[in-house]
TIBA-898966 format. One line per field, with one value per residue (C-alpha): residue number from 1; x, y, z. Coordinates in steps of 0.02 Angstrom, whole numbers, plus 50000, padded with zeros to 5 digits. Example, Ala and Ser with C-alpha at 12.3 -4.5 7.8 and 13.67 -1.06 7.14 Angstrom:
// residues 2
marvo = (1|2)
xx = (50615|50684)
yy = (49775|49947)
zz = (50390|50357)
//
This chain:
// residues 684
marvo = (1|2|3|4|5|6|7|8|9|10|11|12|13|14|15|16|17|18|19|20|21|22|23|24|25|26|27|28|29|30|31|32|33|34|35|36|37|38|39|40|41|42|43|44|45|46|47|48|49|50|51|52|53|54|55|56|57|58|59|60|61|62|63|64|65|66|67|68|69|70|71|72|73|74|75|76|77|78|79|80|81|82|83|84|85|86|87|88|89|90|91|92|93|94|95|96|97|98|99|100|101|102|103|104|105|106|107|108|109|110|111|112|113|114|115|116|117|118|119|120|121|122|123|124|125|126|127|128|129|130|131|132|133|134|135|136|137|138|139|140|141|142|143|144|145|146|147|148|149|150|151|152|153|154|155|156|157|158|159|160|161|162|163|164|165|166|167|168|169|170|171|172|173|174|175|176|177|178|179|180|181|182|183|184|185|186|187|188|189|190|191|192|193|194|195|196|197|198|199|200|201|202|203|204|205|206|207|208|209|210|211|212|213|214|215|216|217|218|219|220|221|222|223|224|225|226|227|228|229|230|231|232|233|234|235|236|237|238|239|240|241|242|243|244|245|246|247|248|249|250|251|252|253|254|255|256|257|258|259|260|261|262|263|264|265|266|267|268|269|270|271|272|273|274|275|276|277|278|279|280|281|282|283|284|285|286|287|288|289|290|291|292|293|294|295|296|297|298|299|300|301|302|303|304|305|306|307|308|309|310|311|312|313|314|315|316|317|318|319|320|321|322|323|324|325|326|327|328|329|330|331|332|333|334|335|336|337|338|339|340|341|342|343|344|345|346|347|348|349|350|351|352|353|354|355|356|357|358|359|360|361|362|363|364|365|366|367|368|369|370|371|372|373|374|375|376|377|378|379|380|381|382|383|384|385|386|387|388|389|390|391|392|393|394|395|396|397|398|399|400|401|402|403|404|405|406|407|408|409|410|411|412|413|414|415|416|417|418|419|420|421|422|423|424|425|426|427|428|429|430|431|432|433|434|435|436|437|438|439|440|441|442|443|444|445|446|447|448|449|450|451|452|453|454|455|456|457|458|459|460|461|462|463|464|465|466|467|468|469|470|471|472|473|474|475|476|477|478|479|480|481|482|483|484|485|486|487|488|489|490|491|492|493|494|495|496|497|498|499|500|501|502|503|504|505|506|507|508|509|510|511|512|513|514|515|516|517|518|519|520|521|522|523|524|525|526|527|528|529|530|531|532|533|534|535|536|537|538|539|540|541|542|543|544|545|546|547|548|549|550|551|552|553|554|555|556|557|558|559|560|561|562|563|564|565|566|567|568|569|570|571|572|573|574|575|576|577|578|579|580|581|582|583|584|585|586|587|588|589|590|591|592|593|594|595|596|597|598|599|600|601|602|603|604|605|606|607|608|609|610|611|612|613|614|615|616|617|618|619|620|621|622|623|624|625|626|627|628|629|630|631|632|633|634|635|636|637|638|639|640|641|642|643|644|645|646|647|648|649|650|651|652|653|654|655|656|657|658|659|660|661|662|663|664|665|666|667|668|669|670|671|672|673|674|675|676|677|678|679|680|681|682|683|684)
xx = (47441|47563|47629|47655|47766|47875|47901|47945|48044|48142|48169|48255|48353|48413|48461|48564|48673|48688|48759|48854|48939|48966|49027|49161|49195|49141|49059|49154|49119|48948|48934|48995|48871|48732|48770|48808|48617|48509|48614|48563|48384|48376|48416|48286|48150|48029|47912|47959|47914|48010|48151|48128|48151|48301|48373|48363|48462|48581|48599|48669|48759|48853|48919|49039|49203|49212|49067|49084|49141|49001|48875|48973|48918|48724|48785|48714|48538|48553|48536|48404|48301|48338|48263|48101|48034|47964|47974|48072|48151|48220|48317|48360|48445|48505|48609|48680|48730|48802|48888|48950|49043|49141|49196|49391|49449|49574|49757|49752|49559|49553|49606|49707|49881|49950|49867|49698|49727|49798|49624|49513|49569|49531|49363|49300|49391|49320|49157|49190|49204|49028|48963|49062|49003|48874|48840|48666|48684|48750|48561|48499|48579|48540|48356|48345|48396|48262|48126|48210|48233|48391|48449|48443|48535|48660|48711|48723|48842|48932|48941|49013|49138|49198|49198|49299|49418|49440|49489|49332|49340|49323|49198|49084|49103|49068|48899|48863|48864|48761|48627|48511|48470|48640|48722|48523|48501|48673|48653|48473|48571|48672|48506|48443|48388|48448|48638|48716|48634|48694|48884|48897|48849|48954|49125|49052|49030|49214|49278|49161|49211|49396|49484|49301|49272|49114|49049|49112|49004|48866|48879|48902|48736|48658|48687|48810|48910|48728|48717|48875|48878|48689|48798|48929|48820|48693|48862|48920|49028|49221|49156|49093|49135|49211|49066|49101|49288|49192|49093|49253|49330|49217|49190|49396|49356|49241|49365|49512|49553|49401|49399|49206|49161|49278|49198|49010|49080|49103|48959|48855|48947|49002|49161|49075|49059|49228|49287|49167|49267|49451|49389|49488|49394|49501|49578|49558|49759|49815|49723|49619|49552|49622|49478|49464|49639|49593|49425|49542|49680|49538|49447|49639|49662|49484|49548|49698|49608|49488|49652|49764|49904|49917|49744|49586|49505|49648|49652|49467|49465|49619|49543|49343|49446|49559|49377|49315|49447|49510|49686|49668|49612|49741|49893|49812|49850|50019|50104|49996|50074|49928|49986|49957|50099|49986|49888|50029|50096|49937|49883|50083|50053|49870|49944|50108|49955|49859|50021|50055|50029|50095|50204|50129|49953|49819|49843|50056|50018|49911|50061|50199|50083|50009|50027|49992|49938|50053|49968|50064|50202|50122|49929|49868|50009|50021|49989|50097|50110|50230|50235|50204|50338|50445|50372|50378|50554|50549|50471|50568|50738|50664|50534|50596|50512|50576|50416|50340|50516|50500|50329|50378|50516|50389|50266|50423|50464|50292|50295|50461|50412|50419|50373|50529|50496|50467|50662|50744|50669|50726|50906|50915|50922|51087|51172|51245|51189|51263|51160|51190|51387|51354|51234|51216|51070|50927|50909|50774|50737|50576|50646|50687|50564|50441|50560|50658|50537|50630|50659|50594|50788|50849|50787|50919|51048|50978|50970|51151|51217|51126|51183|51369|51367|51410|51572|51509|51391|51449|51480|51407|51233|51101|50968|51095|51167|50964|50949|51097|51029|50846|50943|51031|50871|50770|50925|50927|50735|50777|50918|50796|50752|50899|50872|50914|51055|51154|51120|51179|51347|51434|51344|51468|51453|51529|51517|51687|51843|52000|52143|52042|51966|51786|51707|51549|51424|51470|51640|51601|51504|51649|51762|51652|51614|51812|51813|51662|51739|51944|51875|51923|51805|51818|51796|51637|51556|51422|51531|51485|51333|51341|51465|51364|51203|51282|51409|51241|51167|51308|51288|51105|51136|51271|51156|51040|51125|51223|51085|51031|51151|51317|51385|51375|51450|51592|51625|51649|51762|51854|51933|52066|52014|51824|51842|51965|51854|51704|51782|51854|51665|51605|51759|51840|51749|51831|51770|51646|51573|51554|51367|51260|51197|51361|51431|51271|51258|51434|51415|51258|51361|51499|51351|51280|51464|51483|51301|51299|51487|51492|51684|51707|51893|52047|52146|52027|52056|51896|51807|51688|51806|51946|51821|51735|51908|51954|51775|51810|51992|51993|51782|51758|51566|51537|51588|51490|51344|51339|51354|51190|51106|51151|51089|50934|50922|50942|50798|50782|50775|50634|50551|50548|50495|50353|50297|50300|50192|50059|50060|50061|49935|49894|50063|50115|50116|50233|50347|50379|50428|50549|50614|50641|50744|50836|50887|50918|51047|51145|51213|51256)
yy = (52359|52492|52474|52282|52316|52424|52317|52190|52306|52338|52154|52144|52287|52237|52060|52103|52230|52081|51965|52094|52130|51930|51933|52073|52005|52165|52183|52027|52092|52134|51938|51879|51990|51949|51766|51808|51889|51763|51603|51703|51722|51539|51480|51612|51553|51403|51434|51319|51407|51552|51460|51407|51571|51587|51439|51504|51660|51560|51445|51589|51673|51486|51514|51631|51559|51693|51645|51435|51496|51571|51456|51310|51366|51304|51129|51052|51129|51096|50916|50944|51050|50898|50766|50844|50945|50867|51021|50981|51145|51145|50982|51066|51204|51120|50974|51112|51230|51074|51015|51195|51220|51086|51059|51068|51257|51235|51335|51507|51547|51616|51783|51894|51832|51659|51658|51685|51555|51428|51494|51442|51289|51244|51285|51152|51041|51110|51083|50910|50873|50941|50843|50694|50705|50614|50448|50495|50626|50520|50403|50577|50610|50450|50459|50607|50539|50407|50549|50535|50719|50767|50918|50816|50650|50760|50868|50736|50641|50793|50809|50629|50652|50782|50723|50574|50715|50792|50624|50545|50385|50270|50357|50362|50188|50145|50242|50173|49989|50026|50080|49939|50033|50138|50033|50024|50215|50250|50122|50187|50334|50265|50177|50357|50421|50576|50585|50716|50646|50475|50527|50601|50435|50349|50452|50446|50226|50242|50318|50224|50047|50109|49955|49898|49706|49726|49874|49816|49652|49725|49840|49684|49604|49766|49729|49861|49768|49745|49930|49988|49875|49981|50130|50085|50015|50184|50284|50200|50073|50110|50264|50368|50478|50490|50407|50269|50265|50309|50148|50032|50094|50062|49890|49879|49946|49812|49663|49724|49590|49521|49362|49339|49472|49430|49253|49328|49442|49277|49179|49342|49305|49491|49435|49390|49598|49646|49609|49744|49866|49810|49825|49966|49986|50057|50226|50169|50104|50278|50414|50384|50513|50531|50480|50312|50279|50294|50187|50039|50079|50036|49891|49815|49862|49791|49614|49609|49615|49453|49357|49400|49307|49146|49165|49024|49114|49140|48960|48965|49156|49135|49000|49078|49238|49142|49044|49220|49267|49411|49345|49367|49565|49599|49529|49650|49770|49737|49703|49756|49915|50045|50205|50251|50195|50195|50061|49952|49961|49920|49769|49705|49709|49596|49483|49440|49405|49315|49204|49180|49014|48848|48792|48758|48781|48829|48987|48998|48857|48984|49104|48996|48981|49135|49271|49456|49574|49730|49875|49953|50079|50196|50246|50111|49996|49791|49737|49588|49457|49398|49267|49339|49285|49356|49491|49509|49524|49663|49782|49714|49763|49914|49999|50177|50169|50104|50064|49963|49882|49816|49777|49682|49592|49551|49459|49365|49300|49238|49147|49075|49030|48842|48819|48720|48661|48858|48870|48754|48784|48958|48927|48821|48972|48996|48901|48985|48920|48953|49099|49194|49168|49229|49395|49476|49466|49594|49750|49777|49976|50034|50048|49888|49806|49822|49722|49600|49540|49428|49250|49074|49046|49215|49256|49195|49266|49423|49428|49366|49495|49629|49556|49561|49742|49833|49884|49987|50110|50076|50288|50349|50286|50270|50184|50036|50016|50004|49881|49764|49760|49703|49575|49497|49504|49414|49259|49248|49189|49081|48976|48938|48754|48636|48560|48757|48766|48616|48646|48826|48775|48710|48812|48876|49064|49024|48884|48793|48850|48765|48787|48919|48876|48861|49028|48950|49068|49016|49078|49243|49283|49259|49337|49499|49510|49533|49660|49757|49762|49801|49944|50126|50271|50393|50587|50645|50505|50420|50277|50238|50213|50125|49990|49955|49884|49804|49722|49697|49607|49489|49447|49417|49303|49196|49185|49108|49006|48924|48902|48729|48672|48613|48584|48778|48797|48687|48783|48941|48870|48807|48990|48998|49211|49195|49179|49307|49449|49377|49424|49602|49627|49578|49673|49791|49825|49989|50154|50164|49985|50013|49974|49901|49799|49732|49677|49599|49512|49469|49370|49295|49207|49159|49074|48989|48928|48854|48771|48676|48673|48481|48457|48418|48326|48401|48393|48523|48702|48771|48608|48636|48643|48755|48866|48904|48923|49061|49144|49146|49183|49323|49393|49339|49320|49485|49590|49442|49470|49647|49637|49532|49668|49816|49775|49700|49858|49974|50094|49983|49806|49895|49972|49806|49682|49824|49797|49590|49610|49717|49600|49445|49489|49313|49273|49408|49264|49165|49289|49366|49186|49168|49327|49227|49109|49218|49302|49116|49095|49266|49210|49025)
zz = (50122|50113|50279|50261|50094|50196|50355|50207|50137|50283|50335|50152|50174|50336|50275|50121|50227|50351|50193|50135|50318|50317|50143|50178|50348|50442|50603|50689|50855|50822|50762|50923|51021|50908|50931|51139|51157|51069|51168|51318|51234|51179|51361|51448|51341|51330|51182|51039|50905|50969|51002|50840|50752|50860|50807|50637|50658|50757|50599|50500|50626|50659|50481|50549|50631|50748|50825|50880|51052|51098|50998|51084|51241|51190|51139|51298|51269|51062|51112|51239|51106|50976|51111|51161|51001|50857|50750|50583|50543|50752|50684|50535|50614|50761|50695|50555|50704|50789|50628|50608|50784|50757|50590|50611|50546|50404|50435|50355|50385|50543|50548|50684|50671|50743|50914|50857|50733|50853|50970|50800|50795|50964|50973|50867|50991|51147|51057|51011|51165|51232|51107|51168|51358|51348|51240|51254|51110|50991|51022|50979|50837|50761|50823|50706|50562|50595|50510|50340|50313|50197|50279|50460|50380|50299|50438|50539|50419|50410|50625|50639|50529|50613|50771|50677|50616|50796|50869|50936|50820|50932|51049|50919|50862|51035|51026|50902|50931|51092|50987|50936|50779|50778|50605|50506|50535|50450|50301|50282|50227|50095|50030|50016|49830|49863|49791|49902|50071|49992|49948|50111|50201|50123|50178|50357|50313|50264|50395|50525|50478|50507|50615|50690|50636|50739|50650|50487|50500|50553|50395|50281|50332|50329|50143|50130|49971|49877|49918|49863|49689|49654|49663|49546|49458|49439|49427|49248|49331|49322|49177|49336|49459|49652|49695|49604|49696|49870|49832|49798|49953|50079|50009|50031|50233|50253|50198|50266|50385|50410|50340|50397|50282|50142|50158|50156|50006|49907|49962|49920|49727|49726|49644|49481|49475|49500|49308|49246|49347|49300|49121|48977|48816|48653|48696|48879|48839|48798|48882|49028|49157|49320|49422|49296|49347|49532|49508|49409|49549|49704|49606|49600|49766|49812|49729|49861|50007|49940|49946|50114|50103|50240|50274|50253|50141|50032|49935|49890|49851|49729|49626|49618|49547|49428|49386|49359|49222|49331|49315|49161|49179|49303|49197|49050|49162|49231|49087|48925|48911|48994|48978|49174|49284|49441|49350|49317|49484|49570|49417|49474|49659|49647|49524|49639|49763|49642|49613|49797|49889|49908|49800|49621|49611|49463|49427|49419|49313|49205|49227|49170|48975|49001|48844|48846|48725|48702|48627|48494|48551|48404|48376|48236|48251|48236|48406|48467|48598|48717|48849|49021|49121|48963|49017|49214|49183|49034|49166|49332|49218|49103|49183|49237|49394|49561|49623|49479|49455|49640|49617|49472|49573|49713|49572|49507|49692|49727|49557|49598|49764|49778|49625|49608|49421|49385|49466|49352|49207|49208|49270|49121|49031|49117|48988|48840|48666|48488|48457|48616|48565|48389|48454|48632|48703|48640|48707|48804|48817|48747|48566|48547|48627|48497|48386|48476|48621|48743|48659|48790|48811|48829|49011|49114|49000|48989|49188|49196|49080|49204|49362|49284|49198|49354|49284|49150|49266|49444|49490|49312|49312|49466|49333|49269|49451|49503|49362|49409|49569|49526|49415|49565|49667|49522|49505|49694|49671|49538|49653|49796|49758|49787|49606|49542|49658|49605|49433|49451|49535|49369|49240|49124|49054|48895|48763|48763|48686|48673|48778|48894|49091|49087|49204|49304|49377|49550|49511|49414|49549|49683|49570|49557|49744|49769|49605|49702|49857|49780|49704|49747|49761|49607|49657|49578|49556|49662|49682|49866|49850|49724|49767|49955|49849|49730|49869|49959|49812|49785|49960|49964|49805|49897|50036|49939|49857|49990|50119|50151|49994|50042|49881|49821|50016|49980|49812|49900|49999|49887|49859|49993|49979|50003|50176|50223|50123|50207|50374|50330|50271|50439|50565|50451|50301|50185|50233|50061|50142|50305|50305|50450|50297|50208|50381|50442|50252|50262|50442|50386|50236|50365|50471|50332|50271|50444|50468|50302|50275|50196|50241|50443|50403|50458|50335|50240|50255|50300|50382|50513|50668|50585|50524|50689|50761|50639|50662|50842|50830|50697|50729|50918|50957|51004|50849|50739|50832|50850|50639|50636|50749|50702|50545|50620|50699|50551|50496|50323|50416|50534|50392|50286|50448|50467|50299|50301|50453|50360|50231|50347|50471|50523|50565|50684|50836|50731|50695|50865|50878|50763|50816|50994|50930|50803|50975|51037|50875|50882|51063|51013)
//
């Protein structure tokens, strides 16, 4: 009737000037009493279904910031409500008021200046910690997810990952392993049809499986990869969306140092469906969409943690993948030109792990005859072909990018890397041949690429001529200086077998001309160290800076080289100066290279000089005895080892042992080891 229209009527007037006084953020203190008088009504009452209404209003009032005090307050009786009704809109609104109080407030919402900002953030805290009292609420929470309800399974995802977010990671992971269902109630959410309750399981599975092996196999056989492949799979593969990337990275969670489930990954043959993701199609080369870069950048990143370096799994893994052709993919991607640097990078870092292992095995064998494609540099062009390890070096001396050029530089060592036939063949490049005496050696910038790829006898050449053109940009240009010093990096790989050394120590730089003194590269080098360090600073220019890395280089080279090989030791000793500058490095280096680094690099040389020094007669001027004489004489022990740790102390030392141990997980044991008896070494 008429008087039902109007009470109607009213109850939609009332509402809209209640959305409207939320909208415009009016009425705050009336929120907060609103919210005060029905938590005092909730906890007077008993009736469910009036407590159900309540709930309701409570729901919408919860939407307001101001408001999670006071609507904390109820947390202990939320969960009591939750564990003895049955009523599915009480769960509704109950895990949505719960999921509400404390979802972390982002920095500028709260309003009232900075202390009631710093208040609004720690009220979802406060609450997080109610929640957290008992474990008993967490076996709550999960029992109501058990009823398959969306709204229910999503607010809960939504409360656990903010009680992640507020600190309670491992609380929760607790809880949940103490639930004999706790793991199958959360993966029955990411088997859910329903995307958004789906998408949102699968951030909580991400953030879940954080650091967790238990969790993380539990997830696996809860067929969490056959799961997450259905996903990609019903998202158009590496064409989709987020979801696509959410996918990937909880896969990458699950492997992450756990070899068990990297092991079950294979046996499941999951790897067989990785190619499909690392896979560009036509314009894919040129324009691609950010969130296909970031799907290609995971899958790559997804392929590294199948092969962990110095792990069991990593001999089987590397040759099921190479099986798999997804060598092949990754090199496509490394070094075929894709116009998205993030790509590259990434395609660079799995293939150096690809190419890791023990000495020569199948797939640096693939590397050394491998070809790539290169997409033309303009739209319709010829494409053309080059070998890969041609290359690797193109974009470890080109590339404009530090971090691709290192990643570059870390693929190169891992090739080189006892592959000791690898080693020689490329310091026979070394030599000089008519042609290189006729021409220099191509350019290499992005121009000239296109026409004058890298020749098979031009590599070491072309490296030489970079680790030698110092002089021309040393103070003018950061980029060449960068260059020469990737250059010297990439030739100290190369003279790490004792075949490479040997053969190094004579090489001439020059084909013979009559009455002239053959220059060898062992003596260039020498004679460019003293250069580097004779050199004055220039005002204005960056010349510093400059001459530390490249000194630093040099010295990394000649450590290199002379370790373990006492004929390139006795040819440095052979110069009656080598020694002396050696020392000034170590004790009184020039103001522009006094660097924890130079003198630690410097004393390092001097050790290896005297451990592998060939000569131990007396007549010679550096034999063994006379040379630890003048280290003691003109260093003294305690200068030359406080050289070796200061710069084993140095920010960059810390930061690069730090980064070795991420990548060498399984050999943390070993190396606190060898740091024991690198102690052991600095006081004998």
């Amino acid at each position: 009737g008429d008087g039902g229209r109007k009470r109607v009527h009213c109850a939609v007037t009332r509402r809209r000037k209640e959305m409207a006084s939320w909208l415009w953020g009016r009425d705050e203190g009336d929120c907060a009493t609103q919210a005060q008088v029905k938590v005092n009504k909730f906890r007077r009452i008993t009736d469910e279904a009036q407590r159900a209404v309540l709930l309701a209003d409570l729901r919408d009032l919860a939407q307001r910031p101001q408001t999670h005090e006071i609507v904390g307050t109820l947390i202990p009786d939320l969960f009591s409500h939750l564990k003895g009704t049955k009523d599915l809109e009480s769960h509704r609104a109950a895990t949505e008021i719960l999921a509400a109080v404390v979802k972390p407030t982002p920095s500028g919402e709260a309003a009232g200046g900075e202390a009631a900002s710093g208040r609004a953030a720690h009220v979802p805290l406060v609450n997080t910690e109610a929640v957290a009292k008992k474990e008993d609420n967490i076996a709550v929470l999960l029992e109501a997810m058990g009823n398959g309800d969306c709204y229910v399974r999503y607010s809960v995802c939504q409360l656990m990952e903010h009680l992640i977010t507020n600190g309670k990671l491992m609380f929760l992971q607790g809880c949940v392993l103490s639930q004999p269902m706790g793991v199958s109630r959360l993966m029955d959410v990411l088997r859910d049809r329903r995307d958004f309750v789906r998408n949102e399981g699968l951030l909580l599975m991400i953030a879940l499986c954080e650091g967790n092996q238990e969790i993380q196999k539990i997830t696996a056989f809860e067929s969490a990869f056959e799961t997450c492949f259905d996903i990609i799979h019903e998202e158009g593969g590496n064409d989709g969306g987020v979801i696509v990337l959410d996918a990937i990275q909880l896969m990458k969670t699950l492997l992450r140092g756990n070899s068990s489930n990297i092991t079950y990954f294979r046996e499941l043959r999951c790897m067989e469906k990785i190619p499909q993701l690392l896979k560009l199609e036509g314009s894919d080369n040129w324009i691609l969409t950010d969130v296909k870069q970031r799907i290609v950048v995971a899958a790559l990143g997804l392929v590294r943690q199948l092969v962990p370096r110095h792990s069991a799994v990593f001999a089987d893994n590397q040759k099921i993948l190479h099986k798999l052709s997804v060598t092949d993919d990754v090199l496509k991607l490394a070094l075929g030109r894709v116009n998205s640097l993030s790509i590259r990078t990434a395609a660079l870092q799995v293939l150096a792990d690809l190419l890791a292992g023990d000495g020569r095995n199948d797939v640096t064998t693939w590397f050394s005859a491998a070809r790539v494609t290169l997409a033309s540099a303009t739209t319709g062009g010829p494409s053309q072909q080059a070998a890969a390890i041609h290359r690797l070096i193109t974009v470890l001396l080109e590339s404009g990018d530090p971090g691709e050029q290192f990643a570059a530089l870390v693929a190169f060592r891992c090739y080189m890397r006892d592959n000791d036939e690898g080693q020689i063949a490329i310091a026979s490049t070394f030599t000089p041949s008519p042609h290189d005496e006729m021409e220099p050696p191509p350019s290499l910038t992005s121009t000239a690429e296109a026409t004058q790829p890298i020749t098979s006898t031009s590599i070491g050449r072309q490296l030489l001529a970079n680790v030698f053109s110092w002089g021309e940009c040393i103070g003018q240009s950061g980029e060449r200086v960068r260059k020469a010093w990737f250059a010297t990096m990439a030739t100290a790989e190369i003279l790490k077998s004792n075949d490479s050394k040997v053969f190094s120590i004579q090489v001439p730089l020059h084909l013979p001309v009559p009455g002239q003194e053959q220059e060898t590269l062992m003596s260039k080098t020498l004679r460019n160290l003293h250069e580097l360090c004779r050199l004055k600073p220039v005002q204005g220019k960056s010349f510093p800076g400059d001459c530390k890395v490249l000194v630093a280089s040099f010295l990394v080279l000649l450590c290199t080289w002379c370790y373990q090989c006492p004929r390139a030791v006795k040819e440095l000793l052979e110069g009656a100066s080598n020694i002396p500058l050696l020392i000034e490095l170590t004790i009184h280096p020039q103001q522009h290279l006094a660097d924890s680094h130079v003198q630690g690099l410097a004393a390092i040389l001097i050790a290896v000089c005297l451990a592998f020094n060939p000569d131990d007669e007396e007549g010679h001027a550096y034999s063994v005895s006379k040379l630890r004489g003048l280290l003691l004489d003109r260093v003294g022990k305690e200068k030359f080892t406080s050289a070796l740790n200061k710069m084993r102390k140095s920010y960059a030392f810390i930061a690069a042992e730090q980064d070795e141990d991420e990548d060498e997980d399984e050999e943390d044991d070993d190396d606190d080891d060898d740091d024991d008896d690198d102690d052991d070494d600095d006081d004998d």
